[in-house]
C-alpha positions in Angstrom: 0.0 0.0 0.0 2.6 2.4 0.8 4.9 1.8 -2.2 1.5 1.6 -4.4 0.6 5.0 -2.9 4.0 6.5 -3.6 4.3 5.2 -7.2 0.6 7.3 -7.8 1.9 10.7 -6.1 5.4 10.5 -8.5 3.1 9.7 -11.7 0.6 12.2 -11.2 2.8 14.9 -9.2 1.1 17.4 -11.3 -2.3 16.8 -10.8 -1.7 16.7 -6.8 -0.3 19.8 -6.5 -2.9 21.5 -8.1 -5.2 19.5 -5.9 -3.6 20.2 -2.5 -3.3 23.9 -4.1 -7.4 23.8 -4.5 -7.9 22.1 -1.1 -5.9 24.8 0.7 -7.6 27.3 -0.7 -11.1 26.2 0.3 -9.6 25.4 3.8 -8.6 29.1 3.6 -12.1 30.3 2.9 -14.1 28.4 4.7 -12.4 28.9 7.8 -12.9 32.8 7.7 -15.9 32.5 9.8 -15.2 29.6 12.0 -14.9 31.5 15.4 -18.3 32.3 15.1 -19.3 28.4 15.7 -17.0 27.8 18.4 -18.0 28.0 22.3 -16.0 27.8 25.6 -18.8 25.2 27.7 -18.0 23.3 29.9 -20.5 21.5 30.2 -20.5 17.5 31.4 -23.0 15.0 29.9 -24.7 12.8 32.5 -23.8 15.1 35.6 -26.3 17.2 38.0 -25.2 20.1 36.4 -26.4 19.1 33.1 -29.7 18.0 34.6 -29.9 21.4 36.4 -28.9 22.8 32.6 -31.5 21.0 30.8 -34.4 21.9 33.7 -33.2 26.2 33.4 -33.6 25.5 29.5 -37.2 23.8 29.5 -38.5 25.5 32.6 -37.3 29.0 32.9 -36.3 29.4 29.2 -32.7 30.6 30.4 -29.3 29.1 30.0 -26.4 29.8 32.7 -23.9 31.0 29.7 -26.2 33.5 28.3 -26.4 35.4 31.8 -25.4 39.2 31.7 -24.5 41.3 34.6 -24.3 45.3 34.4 -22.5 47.3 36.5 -23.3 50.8 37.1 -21.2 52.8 39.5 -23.5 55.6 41.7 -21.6 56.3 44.4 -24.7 58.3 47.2 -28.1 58.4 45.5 -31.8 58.7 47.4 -34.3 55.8 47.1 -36.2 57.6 44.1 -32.7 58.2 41.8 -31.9 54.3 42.4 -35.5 53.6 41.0 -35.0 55.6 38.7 -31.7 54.6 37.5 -33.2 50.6 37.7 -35.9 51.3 35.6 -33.6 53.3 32.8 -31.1 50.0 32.9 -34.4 47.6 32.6 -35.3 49.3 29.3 -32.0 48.9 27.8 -31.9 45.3 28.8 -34.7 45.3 25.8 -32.7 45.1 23.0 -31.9 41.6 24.1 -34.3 39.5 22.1 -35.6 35.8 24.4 -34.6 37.9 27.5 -35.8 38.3 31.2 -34.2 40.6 34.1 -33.1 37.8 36.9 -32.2 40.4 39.6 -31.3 44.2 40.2 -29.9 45.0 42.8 -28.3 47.9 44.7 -25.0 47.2 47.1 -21.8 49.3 48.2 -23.2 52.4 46.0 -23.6 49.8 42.2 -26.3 48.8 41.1 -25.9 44.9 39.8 -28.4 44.0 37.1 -28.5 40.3 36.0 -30.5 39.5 32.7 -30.5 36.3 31.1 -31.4 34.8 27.8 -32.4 31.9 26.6 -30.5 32.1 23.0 -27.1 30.2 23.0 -23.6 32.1 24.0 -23.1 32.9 20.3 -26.8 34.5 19.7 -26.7 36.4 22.8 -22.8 37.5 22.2 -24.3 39.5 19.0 -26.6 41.7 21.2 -23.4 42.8 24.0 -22.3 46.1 21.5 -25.9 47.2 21.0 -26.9 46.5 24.5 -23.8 48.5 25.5 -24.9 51.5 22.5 -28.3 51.6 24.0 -27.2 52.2 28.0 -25.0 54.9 26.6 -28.1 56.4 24.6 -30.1 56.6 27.6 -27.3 58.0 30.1 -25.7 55.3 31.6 -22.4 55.6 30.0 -20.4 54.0 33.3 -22.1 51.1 32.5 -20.0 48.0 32.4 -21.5 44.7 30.8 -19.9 42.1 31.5 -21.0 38.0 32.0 -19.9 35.2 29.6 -21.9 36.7 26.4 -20.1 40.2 27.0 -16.7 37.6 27.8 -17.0 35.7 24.6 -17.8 38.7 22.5 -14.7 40.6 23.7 -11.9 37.8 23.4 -12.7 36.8 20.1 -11.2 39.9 17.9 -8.3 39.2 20.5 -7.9 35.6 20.0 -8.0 36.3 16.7 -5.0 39.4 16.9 -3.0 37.1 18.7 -2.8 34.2 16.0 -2.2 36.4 13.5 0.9 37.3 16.0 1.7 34.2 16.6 1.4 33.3 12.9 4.0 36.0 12.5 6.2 34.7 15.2 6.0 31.3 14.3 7.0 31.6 10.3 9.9 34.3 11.3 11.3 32.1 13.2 11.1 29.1 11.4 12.3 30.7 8.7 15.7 32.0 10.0 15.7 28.5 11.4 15.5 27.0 8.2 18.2 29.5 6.4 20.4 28.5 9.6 19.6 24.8 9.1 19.5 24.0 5.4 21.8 27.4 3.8 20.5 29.5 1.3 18.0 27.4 -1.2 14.7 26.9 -2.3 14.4 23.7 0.3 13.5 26.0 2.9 10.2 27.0 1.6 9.1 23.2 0.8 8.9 22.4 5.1 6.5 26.4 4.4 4.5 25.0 2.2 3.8 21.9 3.3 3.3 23.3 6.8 0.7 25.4 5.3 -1.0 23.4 3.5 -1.7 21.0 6.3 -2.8 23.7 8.7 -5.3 24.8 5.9 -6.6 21.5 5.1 -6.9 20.9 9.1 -8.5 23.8 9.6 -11.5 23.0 6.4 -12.5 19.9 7.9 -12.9 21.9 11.1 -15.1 23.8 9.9 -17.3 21.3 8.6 -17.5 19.5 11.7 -18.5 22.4 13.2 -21.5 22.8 12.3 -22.1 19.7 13.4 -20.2 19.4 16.8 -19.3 21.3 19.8 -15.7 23.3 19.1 -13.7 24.8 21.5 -12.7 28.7 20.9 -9.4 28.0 21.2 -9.6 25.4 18.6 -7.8 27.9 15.9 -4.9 29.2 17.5 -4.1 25.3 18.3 -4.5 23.7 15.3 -2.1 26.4 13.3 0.5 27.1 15.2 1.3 23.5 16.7 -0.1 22.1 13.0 2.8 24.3 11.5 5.3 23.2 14.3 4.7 19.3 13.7 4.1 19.4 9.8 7.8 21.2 9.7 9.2 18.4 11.6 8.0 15.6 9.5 8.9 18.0 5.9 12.5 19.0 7.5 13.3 15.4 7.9 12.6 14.4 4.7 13.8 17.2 2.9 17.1 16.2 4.8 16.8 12.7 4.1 16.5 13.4 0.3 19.9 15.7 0.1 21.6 13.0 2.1 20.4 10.7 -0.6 21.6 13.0 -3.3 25.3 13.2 -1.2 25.3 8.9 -1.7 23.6 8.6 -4.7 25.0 11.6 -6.9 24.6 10.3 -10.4 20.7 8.9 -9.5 17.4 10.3 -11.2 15.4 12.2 -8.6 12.7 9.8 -9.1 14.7 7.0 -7.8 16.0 9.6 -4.9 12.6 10.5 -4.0 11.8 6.8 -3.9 15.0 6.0 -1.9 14.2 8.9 0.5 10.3 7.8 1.4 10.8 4.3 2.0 13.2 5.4 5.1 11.9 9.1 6.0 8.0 8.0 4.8 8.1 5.5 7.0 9.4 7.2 9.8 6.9 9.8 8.8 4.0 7.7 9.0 5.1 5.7 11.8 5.5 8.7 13.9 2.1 10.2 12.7 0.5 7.4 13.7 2.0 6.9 17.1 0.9 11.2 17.3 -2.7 10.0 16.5 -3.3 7.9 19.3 -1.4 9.8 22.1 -3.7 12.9 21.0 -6.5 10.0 20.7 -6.7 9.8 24.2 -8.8 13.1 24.4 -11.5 11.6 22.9 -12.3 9.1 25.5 -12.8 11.9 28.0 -16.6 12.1 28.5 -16.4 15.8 28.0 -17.6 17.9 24.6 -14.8 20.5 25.3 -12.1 18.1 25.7 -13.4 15.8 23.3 -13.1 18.9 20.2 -10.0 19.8 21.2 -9.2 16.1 20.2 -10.6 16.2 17.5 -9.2 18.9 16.0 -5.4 18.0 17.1 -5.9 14.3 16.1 -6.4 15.8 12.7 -2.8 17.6 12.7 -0.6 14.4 12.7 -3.2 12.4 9.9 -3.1 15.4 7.6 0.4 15.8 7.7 0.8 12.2 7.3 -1.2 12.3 4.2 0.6 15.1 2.6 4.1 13.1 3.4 2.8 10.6 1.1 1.5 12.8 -1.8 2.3 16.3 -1.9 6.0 16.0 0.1 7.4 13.5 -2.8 5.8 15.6 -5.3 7.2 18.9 -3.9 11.2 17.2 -3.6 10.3 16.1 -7.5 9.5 19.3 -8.6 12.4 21.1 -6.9 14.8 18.6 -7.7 19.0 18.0 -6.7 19.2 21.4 -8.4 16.7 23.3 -6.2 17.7 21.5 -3.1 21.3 22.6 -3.3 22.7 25.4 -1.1 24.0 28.1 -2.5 27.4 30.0 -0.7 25.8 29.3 2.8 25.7 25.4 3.2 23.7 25.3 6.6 24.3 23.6 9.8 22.8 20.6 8.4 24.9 20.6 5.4 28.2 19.0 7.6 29.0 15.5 7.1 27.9 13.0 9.9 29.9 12.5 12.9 32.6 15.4 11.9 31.8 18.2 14.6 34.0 18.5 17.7 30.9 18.6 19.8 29.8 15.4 18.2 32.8 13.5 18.6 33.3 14.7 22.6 29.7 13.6 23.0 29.7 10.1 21.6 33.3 9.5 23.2 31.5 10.2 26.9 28.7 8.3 25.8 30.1 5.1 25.0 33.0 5.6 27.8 30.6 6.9 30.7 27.2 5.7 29.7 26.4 4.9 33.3 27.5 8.6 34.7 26.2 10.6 31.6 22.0 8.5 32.4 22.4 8.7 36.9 23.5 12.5 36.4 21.0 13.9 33.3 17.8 11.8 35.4 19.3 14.0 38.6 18.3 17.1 36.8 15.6 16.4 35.3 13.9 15.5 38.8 15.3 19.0 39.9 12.9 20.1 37.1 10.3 18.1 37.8 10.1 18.6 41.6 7.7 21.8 41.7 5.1 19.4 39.9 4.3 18.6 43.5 2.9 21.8 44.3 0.6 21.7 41.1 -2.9 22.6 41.2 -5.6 23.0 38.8 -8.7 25.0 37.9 -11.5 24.1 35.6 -11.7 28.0 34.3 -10.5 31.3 35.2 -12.0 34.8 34.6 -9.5 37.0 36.6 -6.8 35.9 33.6 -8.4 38.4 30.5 -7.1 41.6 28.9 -7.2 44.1 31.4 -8.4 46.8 28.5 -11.8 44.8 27.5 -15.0 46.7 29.4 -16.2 42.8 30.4 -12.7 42.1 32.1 -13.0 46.1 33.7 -16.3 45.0 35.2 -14.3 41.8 36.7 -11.7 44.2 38.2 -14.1 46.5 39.7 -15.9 43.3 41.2 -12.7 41.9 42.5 -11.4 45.5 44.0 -15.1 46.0 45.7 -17.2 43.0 46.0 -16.4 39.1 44.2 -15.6 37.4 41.0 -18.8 35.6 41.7 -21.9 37.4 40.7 -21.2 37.1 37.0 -21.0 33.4 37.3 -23.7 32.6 40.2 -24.6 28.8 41.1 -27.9 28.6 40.1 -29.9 26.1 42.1 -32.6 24.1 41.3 -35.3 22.2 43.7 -37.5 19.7 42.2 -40.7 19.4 44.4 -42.0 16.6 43.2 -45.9 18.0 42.3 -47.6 20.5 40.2 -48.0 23.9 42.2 -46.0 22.4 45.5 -43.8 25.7 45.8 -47.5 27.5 46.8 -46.9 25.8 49.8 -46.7 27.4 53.3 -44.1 24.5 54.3 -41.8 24.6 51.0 -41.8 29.1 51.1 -40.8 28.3 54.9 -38.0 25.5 54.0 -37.1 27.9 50.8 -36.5 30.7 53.0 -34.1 28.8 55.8 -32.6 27.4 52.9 -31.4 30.8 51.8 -30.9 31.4 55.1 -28.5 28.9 55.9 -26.4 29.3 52.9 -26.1 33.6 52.9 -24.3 33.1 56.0 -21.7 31.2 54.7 -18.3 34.1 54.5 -18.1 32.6 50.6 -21.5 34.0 49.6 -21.7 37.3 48.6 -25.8 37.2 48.5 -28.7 34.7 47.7 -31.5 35.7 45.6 -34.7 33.6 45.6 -38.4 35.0 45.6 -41.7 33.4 45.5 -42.7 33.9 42.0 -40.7 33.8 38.7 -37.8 34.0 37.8 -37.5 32.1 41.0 -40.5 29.5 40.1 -41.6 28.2 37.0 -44.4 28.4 35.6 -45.8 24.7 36.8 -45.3 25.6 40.7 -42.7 22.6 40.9 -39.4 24.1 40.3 -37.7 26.9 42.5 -34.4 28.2 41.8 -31.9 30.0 44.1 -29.2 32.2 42.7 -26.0 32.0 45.2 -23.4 34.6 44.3 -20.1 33.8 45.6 -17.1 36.1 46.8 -14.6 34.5 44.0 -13.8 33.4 40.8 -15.5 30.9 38.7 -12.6 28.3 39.4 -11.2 29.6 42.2 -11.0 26.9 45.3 -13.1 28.6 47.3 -15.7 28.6 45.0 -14.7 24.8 44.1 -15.2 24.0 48.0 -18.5 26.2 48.6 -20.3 24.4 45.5 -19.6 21.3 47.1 -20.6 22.4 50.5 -24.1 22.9 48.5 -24.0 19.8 47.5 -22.9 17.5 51.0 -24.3 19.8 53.5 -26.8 22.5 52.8 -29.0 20.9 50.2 -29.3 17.6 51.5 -30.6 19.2 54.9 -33.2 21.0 53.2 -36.8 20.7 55.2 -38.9 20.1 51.9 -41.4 17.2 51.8 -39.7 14.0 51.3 -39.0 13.0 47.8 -37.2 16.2 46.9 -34.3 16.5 44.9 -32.1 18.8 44.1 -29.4 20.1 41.1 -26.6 22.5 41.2 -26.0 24.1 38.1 -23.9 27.2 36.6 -20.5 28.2 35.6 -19.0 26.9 39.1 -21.1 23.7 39.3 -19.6 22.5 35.5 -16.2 23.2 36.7 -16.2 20.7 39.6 -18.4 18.7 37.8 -15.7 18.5 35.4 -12.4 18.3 37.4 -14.3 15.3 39.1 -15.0 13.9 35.8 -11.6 14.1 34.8 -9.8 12.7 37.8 -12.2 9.8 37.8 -11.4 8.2 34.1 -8.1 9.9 33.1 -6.2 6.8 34.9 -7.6 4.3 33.3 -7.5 6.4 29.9 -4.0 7.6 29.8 -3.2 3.3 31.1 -4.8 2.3 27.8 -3.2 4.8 25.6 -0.1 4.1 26.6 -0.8 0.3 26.1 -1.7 0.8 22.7 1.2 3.0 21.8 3.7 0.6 23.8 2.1 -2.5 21.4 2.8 -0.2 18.2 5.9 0.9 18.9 6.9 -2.9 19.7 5.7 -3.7 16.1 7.6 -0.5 14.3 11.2 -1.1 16.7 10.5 -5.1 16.7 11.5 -5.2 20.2 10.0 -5.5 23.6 12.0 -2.9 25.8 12.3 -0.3 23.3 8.5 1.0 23.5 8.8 0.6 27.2 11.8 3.0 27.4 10.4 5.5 25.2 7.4 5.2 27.4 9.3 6.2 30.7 11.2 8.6 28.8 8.2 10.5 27.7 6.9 10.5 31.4 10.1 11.8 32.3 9.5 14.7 29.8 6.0 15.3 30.9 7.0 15.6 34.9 9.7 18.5 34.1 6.8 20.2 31.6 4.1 20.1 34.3 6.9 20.7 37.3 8.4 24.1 34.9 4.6 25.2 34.4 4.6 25.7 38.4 7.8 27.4 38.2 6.9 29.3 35.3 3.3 30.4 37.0 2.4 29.7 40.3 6.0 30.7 41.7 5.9 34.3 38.8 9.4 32.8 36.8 7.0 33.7 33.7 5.8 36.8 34.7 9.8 38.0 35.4 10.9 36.8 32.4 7.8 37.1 29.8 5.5 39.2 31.1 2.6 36.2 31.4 0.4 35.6 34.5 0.8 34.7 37.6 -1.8 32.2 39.1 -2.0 29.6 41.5 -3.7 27.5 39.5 -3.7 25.8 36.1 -6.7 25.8 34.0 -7.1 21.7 33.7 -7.7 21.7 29.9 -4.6 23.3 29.3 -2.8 20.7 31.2 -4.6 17.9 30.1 -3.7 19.1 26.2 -0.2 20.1 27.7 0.1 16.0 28.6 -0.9 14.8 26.1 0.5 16.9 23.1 4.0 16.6 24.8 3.6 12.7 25.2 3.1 12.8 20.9 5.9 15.3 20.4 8.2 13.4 22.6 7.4 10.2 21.2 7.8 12.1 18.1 11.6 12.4 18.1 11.9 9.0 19.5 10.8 7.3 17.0 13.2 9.8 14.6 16.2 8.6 16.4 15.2 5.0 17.5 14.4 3.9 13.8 17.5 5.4 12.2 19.5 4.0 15.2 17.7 0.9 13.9 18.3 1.1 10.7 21.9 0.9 11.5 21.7 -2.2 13.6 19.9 -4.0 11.0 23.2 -3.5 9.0 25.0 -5.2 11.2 27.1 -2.4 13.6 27.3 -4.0 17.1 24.4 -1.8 19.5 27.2 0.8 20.5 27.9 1.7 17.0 24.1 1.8 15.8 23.7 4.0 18.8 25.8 6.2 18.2 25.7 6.3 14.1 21.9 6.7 14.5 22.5 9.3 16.9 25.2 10.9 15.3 22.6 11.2 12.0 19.5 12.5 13.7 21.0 14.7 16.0 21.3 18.1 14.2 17.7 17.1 12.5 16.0 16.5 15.7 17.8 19.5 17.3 16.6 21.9 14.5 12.9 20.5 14.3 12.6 20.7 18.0 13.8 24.9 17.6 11.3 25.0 14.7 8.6 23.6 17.0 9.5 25.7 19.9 9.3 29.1 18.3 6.0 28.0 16.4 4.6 27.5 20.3 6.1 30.6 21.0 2.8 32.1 19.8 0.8 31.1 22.5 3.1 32.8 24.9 2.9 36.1 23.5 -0.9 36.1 23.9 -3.3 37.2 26.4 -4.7 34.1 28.2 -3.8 32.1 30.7 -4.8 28.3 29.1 -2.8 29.5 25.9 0.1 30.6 27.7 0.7 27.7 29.9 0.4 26.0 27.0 3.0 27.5 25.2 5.2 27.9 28.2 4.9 24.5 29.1 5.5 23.3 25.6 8.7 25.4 24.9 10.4 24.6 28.0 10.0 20.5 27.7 10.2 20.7 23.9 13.9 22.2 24.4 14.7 20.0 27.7 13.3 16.8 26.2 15.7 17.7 22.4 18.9 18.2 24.6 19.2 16.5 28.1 16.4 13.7 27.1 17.4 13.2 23.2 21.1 13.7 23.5 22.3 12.5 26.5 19.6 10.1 28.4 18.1 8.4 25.5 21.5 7.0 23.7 23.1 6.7 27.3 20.0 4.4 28.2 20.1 2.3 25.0 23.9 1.8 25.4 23.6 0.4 29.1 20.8 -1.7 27.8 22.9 -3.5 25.4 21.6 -6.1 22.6 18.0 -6.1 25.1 17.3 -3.0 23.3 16.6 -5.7 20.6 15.2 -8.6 22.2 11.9 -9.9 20.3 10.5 -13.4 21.3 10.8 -16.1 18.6 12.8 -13.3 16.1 16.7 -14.0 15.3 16.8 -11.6 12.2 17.5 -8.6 12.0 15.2 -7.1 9.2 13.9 -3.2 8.7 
């Protein structure tokens, strides 16, 4: 199949281009307006507050993410002014089509109006600018909106300005990279193209599933910048492959070089795509639309680019030729002949003389790294981490500085009676009421709002609902622990008639719904990923302790990433250095995606090196010498892809939230440890103690590629 697939991409090389060309350029358009499809829920199938979701949608029209919360600022105003100024901000509120005021309130000299809407996060977002127009029209122009509509609408234009940034970052860079790398020739822009082409492609079929599935808002601004970081990788090592092919084989056709190069490099390619696949697989067994797009999309970074390694890349080294592949004046670092570099030759002598000293002292310092992870904690969201210049992050600020994160993101709580008409009752109004009660005294709640008619009861008399407004942020602990103080303590001591139940729903509610989610199946998810990869990776290296090496070494890589995110954020290295945030938490979806895109990576240049160290051994060298030829021949290529991939993640770092830049903090840092003191000193160290078991296969006693 491969070889058939090959033999169709050099005979129709033509054609291909022009049909990669076509496909990238419908990718291009179609994606234009994707962000306007894409959410930020976090919602958790099969969880009370889903149920406590679905019940606010069907019985009091209203959904938790399409709450908005003005602020207006009065300072000292009498009784009839405050009315007054209520009933100029309710008419306002009327430009907001499937709408209903929730609460208005006056406390510390503001005046806190809550509306909410029925219409999704993306329906309701469109009415924030008007809504903000008309309180300016009618006076009220110290009016700050806020809630997530107002949220979403105002970090989209600057989720989109940073990609474009980071766009900008990422193709400077890896173009210097490439000049540095490969000299002055055409090569350079084939790993450009082909990056591009991928990202474009990725980001059509995106769109089309889209419309048809939950996406994440971030979804964009992953896909490109690590698409163009991986999909350089695989094009660098091919392109480098081919001129090394050209160097052995100099009076050969290019079609018999482009051959030559694919059966080693394509294989690698594919191999490595593959093994990418399922690491970034694992996000779709997490019960959870958010996480569940987010794998989606990445899953299609590594199968895109592995498709265009087996058409468009061979076509692209046919079309360029030995010619256009030569370096002109400036040969490039990769241009020196194997094994000839001081550096090189110092390395491999204390490999193979101090194998044992080089493996005991590189895993010391990588625990150094790794230690902070011990001090990690995580939130399921965070609304204290946006651009401090956007009016719904000003409103968050003034909340913080004078009352709590929490009453743009109140747990909305939801009693189920039982009976048609029960919340008439003089007993359930009484148990309401201590209810309320109970829970404003708690030092985390800001107030509680509950009444006896909507928009506290529906309209069948069964269901009430109890708005508590916390003191902090939507993922802060405090809120994490008062949500499930709801849950074990206050709620289930309730004095309604028996048979009640109860759900907790809202912003806060999904995020420990989720963290619990996620702590109960990611063991047993991440075990049988890493099964599945272990079996593959025993088929591709025909050996037994090869994939379990890479294994632990990739876990080795992921404890220093997660261990330099806490130094990098909790303990402010980042903020010194970079300028990024400071939290004490990390937002979980950008660890999970951290862990999981840095096991693929990793795994990544492991199979790079361990199948040309192969390759070696399978001609015969003794395991020392395929160790270090291997080595020796993917060491500037795995050095220079990991660079390229690092300053493509640079992008994320640059930005202006939180998720995005532990991301790209957390990938830059590993990416770099894991291509120096993982790739270059504690893999080859590791397989050289290990001997000819790097190689031991039951029932095999040939060595075969």
């Amino acid at each position: 199949m491969f070889e058939r697939l090959l033999s169709l991409g050099i005979r129709f090389r033509v054609t291909l281009v022009a049909l990669w060309a076509v496909i990238a350029i419908m990718g291009a358009i179609s994606s234009i307006n994707l962000e306007s499809r894409l959410t930020t829920s976090l919602e958790v199938p099969k969880s009370g507050s889903q149920q406590a979701e679905l019940i606010l949608n069907q019985k009091f029209h209203e959904k938790s993410e399409g709450l908005i919360t003005i602020i207006n600022h009065f300072g000292t105003l009498s009784k009839a002014d405050i009315e007054a100024l209520k009933k100029k901000t309710s008419a306002a509120t009327r430009i907001v089509p499937n709408s209903h005021l929730v609460q208005q309130q006056a406390l510390a000299g503001t005046l806190f109006t809550v509306l909410a809407s029925n219409s999704s996060l993306q329906q309701t977002s469109e009415y924030i600018e008007p809504l903000r127009s008309e309180l300016k029209s009618r006076g009220l122009s110290n009016a700050l909106v806020s809630g997530p509509p107002a949220i979403y609408s105002d970090v989209r234009p600057v989720l989109a300005s940073d990609l474009r940034r980071g766009e900008l970052i990422a193709v400077g860079f890896a173009l210097i990279l490439l000049i540095v790398a490969l000299g002055f020739t055409w090569a350079v822009f084939i790993p450009l193209i082909f990056a591009s082409t991928v990202v474009l492609f990725v980001l059509g079929v995106v769109n089309v599933l889209s419309h048809q599935l939950t996406m994440v808002l971030y979804i964009p601004n992953i896909v490109e910048l690590i698409g163009f970081g991986l999909s350089v990788d695989y094009s660098l090592l091919a392109v480098q492959r081919f001129r090394e092919e050209v160097r052995k084989n100099p009076g050969a056709n290019r079609e018999d070089l482009v051959v030559a190069t694919m059966r080693t490099a394509g294989r690698t390619i594919l191999t490595s795509g593959i093994t990418v696949a399922l690491a970034l697989a694992t996000l779709l067994f997490f019960p959870i639309p958010f996480i569940q797009s987010l794998g989606i999309a990445v899953i299609l970074v590594p199968i895109g680019a592995s498709l265009l390694a087996l058409t468009l890349l061979p076509t692209l080294l046919l079309i360029l030729g030995v010619r256009g592949l030569g370096s002109r004046r400036f040969q490039g670092f990769l241009s020196q002949k194997d094994g000839q570099s001081k550096f090189f030759a110092k390395l491999s002598t204390l490999l193979l003389t101090k194998p044992k000293q080089v493996f005991i002292s590189t895993l010391m310092i990588l625990a150094t790294f790794a230690a902070p992870v011990l001090a990690l904690q995580v939130t399921p969201s965070s609304l204290t981490t946006l651009p401090s210049n956007l009016e719904s992050s000003k409103a968050l600020t003034y909340l913080t500085s004078r009352v709590g994160d929490g009453i743009i993101t109140p747990v909305s709580i939801i009693i189920d009676l039982g009976n048609e008409n029960a919340s008439a009752s003089a007993a359930s109004t009484e148990a309401r009421r201590q209810l309320a009660k109970r829970i404003s005294r708690n030092p985390e709640v800001l107030s509680v709002a509950q009444g006896d008619f909507a928009p506290y009861v529906d309209s069948t008399g069964r269901y009430y609902r109890i708005f508590v407004f916390g003191k902090h942020d939507v993922g802060s602990v405090q809120m994490q622990n008062l949500v499930l103080r709801l849950k074990k303590a206050y709620l289930p001591q309730a004095q309604f008639a028996d048979g009640f139940k109860f759900y907790i729903g809202g912003a806060p509610a999904q995020g420990v719904d989720l963290l619990h989610k996620l702590r109960s199946s990611a063991p047993v998810i991440f075990l049988l990923s890493i099964l599945i990869i272990a079996l593959l990776l025993g088929k591709a290296f025909h050996s037994i302790l090869l994939p379990i090496k890479a294994i632990a070494l990739d876990l080795i890589s992921i404890s220093v990433a997660l261990g330099l995110v806490v130094i990098f954020f909790k303990y402010g290295l980042g903020s010194k250095l970079f300028g990024t945030y400071q939290l004490p938490q990390i937002e979980v979806w950008a660890l999970l995606f951290l862990v999981v895109i840095l096991f693929g990576i990793s795994m990544d240049y492991e199979v790079f090196m361990v199948s040309r160290i192969r390759e070696s051994w399978v001609l015969g060298g003794s395991n020392e010498i395929a160790v270090i030829d291997g080595f020796g021949r993917t060491m500037r290529v795995v050095t220079t892809a990991a660079m390229i991939f690092v300053a493509a993640v640079s992008g994320f770092i640059s930005g202006h939230f939180a998720g995005l830049q532990e991301l790209g903090v957390g990938l830059a840092a590993a990416i770099l440890i894991d291509a120096t003191l993982i790739r270059l000193l504690l893999l080859p160290s590791a397989m050289i103690l290990l001997g000819r078991l790097n190689w031991w296969m039951p029932k095999r006693k040939s060595r075969h590629l």
